[in-house]
C-alpha positions, 0 to 999 in steps of 0.5 A, spaced: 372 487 509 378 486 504 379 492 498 377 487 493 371 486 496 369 494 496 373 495 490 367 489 487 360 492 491 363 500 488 363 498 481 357 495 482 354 501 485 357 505 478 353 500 473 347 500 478 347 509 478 349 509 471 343 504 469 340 510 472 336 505 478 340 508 483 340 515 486 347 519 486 351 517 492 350 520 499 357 523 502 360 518 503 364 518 510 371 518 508 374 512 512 377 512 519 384 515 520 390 509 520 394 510 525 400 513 524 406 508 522 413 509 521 414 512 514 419 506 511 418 508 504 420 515 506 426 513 508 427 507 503 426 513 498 432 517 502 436 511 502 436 509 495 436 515 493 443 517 497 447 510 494 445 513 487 448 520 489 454 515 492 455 511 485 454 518 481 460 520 485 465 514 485 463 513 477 464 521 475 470 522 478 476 522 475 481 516 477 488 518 479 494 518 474 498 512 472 505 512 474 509 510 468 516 506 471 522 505 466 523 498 465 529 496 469 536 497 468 540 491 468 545 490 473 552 490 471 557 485 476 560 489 481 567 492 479 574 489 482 577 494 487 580 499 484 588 497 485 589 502 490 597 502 491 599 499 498 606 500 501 608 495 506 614 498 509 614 493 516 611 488 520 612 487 528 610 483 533 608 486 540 609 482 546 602 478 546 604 476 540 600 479 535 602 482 529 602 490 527 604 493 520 606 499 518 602 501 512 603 506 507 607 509 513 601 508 518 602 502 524 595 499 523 592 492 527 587 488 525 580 491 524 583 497 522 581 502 516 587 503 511 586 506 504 579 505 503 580 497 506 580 493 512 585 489 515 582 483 515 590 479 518 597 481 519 601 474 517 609 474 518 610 475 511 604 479 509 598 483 510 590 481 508 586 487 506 578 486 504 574 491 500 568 491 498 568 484 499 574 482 495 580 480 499 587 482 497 594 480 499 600 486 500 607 481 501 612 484 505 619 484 501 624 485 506 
């Protein structure tokens, strides 16, 4: 029977009993055991309750300090090179035809350091030199 169905003939029973036409209801056996199911509500229950606790956590926790960052700085232009005085005292030619020159008392070739720069070529008459990206041209007066 459907638990409406029961639910209609126990509350006929009632008005029946109170109208005083029947007699107090013998025991009444309880109904038959159900068999043990798996307890979804229980664990429906844990579950919900454990995404609370989670959300309760996340909301109520304090967020991370900002970091305040100072507004960039402008950039100036990169400054020239600062005038580095270069003495060139002689240039020479070796026997593959390459030239060498003496700088600042020093013999150097191309791709060598000097002063802070690079020899970028050795001419007849001067000396290239590249610094920070800014070439400058060392003459040679005899």
């Amino acid at each position: 029977m459907s638990l409406i169905h029961e639910a209609l003939q126990k509350a006929a029973r009632e008005k029946q009993r109170n109208a005083g036409h029947l007699p107090p209801p013998a025991a009444v056996p309880p109904p038959a055991a159900k068999p043990d199911r798996f307890p979804v509500g229980a664990i429906l229950s844990a579950v919900v309750a454990a995404a609370l606790l989670v959300g309760v956590f996340i909301v109520s926790r304090p967020a991370a300090p900002q970091k305040s960052v100072p507004p960039p700085r402008p950039v100036a232009p990169p400054a020239p090179p600062a005038a580095v005085e270069f003495q060139l005292t002689g240039i020479m030619q070796d026997v593959d035809g390459k030239y060498l020159a003496v700088l600042n008392g020093r013999p150097v070739a191309e791709g060598q350091y000097v002063g802070g720069a690079t020899v970028k070529r050795v001419e007849r008459d001067r000396v290239i030199l590249e610094r920070d990206g800014h070439e400058t041209t060392v003459p040679y007066n005899r």
